[in-house]
C-alpha positions as CSV (number, residue, x, y, z in Angstrom):
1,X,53.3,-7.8,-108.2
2,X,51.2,-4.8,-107.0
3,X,53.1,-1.5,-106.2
4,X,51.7,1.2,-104.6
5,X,51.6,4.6,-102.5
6,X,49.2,5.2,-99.3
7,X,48.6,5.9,-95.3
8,X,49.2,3.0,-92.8
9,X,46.0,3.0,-91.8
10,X,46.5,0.3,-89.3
11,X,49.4,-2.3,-88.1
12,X,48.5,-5.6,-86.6
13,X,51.4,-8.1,-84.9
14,X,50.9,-12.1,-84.2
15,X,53.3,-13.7,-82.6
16,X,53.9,-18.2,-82.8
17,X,56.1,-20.7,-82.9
18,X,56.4,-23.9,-85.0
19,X,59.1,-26.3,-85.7
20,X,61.1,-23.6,-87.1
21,X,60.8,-21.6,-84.3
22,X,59.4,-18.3,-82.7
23,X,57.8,-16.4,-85.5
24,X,56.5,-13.0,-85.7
25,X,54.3,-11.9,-88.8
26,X,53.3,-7.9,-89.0
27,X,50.0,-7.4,-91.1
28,X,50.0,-3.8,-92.3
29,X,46.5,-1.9,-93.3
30,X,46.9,0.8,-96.5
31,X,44.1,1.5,-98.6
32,X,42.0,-1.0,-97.1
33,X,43.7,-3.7,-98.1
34,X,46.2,-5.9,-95.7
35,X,49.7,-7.1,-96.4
36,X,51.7,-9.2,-94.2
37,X,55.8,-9.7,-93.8
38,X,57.4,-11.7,-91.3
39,X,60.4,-9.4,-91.9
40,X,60.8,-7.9,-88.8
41,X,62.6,-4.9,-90.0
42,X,60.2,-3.4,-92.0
43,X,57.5,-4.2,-89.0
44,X,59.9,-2.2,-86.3
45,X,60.2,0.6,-88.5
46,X,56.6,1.8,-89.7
47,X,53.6,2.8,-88.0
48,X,50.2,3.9,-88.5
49,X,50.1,7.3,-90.2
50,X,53.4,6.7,-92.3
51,X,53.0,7.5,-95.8
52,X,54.9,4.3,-97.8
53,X,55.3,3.2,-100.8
54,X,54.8,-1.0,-101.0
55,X,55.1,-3.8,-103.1
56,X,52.5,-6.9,-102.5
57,X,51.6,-9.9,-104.3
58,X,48.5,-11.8,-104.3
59,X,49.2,-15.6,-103.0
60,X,45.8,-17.2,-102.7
61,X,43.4,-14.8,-100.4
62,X,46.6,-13.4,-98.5
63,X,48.4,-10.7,-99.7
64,X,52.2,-11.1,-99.4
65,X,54.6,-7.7,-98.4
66,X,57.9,-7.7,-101.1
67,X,59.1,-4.0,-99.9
68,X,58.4,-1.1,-98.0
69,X,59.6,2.5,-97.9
70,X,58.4,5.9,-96.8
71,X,57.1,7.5,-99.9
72,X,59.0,10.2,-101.5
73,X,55.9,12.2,-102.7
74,X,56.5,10.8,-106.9
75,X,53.9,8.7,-108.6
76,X,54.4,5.2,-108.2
77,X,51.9,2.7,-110.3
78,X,51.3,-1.1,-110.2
79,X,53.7,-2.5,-113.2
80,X,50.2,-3.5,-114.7
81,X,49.4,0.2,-115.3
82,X,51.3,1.8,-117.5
83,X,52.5,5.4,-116.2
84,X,51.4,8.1,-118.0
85,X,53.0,9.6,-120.7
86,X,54.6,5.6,-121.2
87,X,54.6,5.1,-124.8
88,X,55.2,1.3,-126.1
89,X,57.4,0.5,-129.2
90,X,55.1,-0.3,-131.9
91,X,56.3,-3.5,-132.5
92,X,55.7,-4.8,-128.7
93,X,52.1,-3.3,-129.0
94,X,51.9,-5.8,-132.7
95,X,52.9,-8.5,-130.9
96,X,50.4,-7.9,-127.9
97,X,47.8,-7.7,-130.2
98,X,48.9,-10.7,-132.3
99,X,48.7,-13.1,-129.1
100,X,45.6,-11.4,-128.2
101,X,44.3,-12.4,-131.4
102,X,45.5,-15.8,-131.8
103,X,43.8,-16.6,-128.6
104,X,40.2,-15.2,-129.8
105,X,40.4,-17.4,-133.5
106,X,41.3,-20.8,-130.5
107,X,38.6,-19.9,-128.2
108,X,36.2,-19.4,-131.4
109,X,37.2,-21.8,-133.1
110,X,37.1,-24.7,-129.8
111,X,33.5,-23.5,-129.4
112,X,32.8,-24.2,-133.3
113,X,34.2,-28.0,-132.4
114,X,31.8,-28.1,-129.6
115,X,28.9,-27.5,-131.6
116,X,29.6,-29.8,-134.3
């Protein structure tokens, strides 16, 4: 899950139906990139200039809107990124690094198999 801050740049509505029914689906421009929500109240409510704050994930080449609301001005960061001044408890970073680890000595040690 992505979250971030920016400018609508640009807002872009296509309407269907299927079996379900009439659909809707709002495709929202911010930082370049485009997320799209069916969710009709988030589509009704924003426009291009609004400064938001959004939450996206990736599902194949599309990039799904979770949540959006105007920004409140604070730092907001993908939960990939840790925000600054975010320290980790040393025994979570150990761990980390123990996985990260344990993966290297398999991928080595699958590519020493390979060659014998």
């Amino acid at each position: 899950m992505e979250k971030k801050h920016g400018k609508i740049e640009g807002v872009g509505v296509k309407e269907g139906s299927s079996e379900k029914g009439p659909w809707k689906r709002w495709t929202f421009e911010i930082e370049g990139k485009k997320y799209s929500t069916f969710d009709n109240r988030i589509g009704e409510k924003f426009q291009v200039g609004d400064q938001v704050v959004i939450e996206g994930e990736q599902e194949g080449k599309y990039w799904n809107m979770k949540t959006m609301d105007y920004w409140d001005g604070k730092e907001t960061t993908t939960p990939t990124q840790p925000a600054p001044n975010q320290t980790e408890k040393p025994e979570t970073m150990l761990k980390q690094i123990y996985v990260e680890l344990c993966t290297i000595r398999t991928i080595l040690e699958d590519g020493k198999k390979r060659k014998d």
